[in-house]
N, C-alpha and C positions, 0 to 999 in steps of 0.2 A: 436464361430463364429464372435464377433465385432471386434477382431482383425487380421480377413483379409481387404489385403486389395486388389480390382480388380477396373476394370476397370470404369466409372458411377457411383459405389458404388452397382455393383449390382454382384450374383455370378457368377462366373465365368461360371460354368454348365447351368445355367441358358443362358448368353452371347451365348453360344453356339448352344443355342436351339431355338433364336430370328430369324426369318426370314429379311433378310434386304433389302428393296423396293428403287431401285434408284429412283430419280423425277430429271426432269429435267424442266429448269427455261419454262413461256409461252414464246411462240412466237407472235407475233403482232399481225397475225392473230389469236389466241386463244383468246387474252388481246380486241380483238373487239369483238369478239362472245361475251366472256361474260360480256363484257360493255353493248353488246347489248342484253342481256337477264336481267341484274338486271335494265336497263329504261325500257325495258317494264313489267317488275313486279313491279318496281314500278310509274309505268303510264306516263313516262318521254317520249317525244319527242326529240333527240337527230340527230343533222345532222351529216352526214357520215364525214365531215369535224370537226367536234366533237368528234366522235369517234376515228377519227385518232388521232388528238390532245391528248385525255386521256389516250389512248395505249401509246402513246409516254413517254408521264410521265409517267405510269406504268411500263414503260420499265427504261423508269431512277431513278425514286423511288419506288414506291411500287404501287402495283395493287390493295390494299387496300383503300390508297390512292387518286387515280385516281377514284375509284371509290365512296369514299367519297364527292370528290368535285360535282360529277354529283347534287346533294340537292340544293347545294347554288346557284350553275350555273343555275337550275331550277326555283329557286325564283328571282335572279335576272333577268333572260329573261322574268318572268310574270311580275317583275316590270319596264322593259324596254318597254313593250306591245307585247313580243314575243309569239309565241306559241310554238314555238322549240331551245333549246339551240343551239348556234352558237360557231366558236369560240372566238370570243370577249368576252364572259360571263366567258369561260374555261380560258382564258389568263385574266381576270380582281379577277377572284377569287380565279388564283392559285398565284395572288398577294397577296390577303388576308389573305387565309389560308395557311401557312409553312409546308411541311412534316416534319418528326421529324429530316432529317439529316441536313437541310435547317438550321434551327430551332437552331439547336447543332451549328451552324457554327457562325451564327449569333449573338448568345450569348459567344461562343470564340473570335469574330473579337471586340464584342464589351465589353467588359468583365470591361474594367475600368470604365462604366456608371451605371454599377450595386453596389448595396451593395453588400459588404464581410462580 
């Protein structure tokens, strides 16, 4: 058997027997419902102007993402005297923190300031 070779690396019969589930990408309005269900599991106060903002990015980078920055945006609005994220907190700390394609770009544009 190690020298078939298919598809994966997995067997063929087997391929055949796998059930294949399409997905398709969220929509905006999905990418707010569950913006709006992980602030309030995790106790965050988040304005509707906020929430667009983070779909937006989710929408261009990841929904992982988008939803990682909600934390930072929370502490900087307590440390602003806010009681609910705006969007200035989501535009100030998606300067901060880089998604990772951001990230990859950023270190190709800048690539001679690095060691080799």
């Amino acid at each position: 058997g190690t020298e078939i070779l298919s598809p994966h690396g997995m067997p063929l019969d087997l391929i055949d027997r796998i059930m294949i589930i399409r997905t398709l990408p969220y929509g905006m309005e999905e990418m707010i419902e569950i913006l709006r269900i992980r602030a309030k599991v995790e106790h965050i106060d988040v304005s509707d102007e906020s929430l667009q903002a983070l779909a937006e990015i989710g929408n261009v980078s990841t929904l992982r993402y988008a939803v990682q920055l909600m934390t930072p945006a929370n502490i900087l609005a307590r440390i602003n005297g806010k009681d609910q994220i705006e969007k200035e907190e989501i535009d100030e700390v998606r300067d901060v923190f880089l998604d990772a394609k951001s990230s990859a770009l950023l270190l190709k544009q800048e690539d001679a300031k690095y060691m080799k």
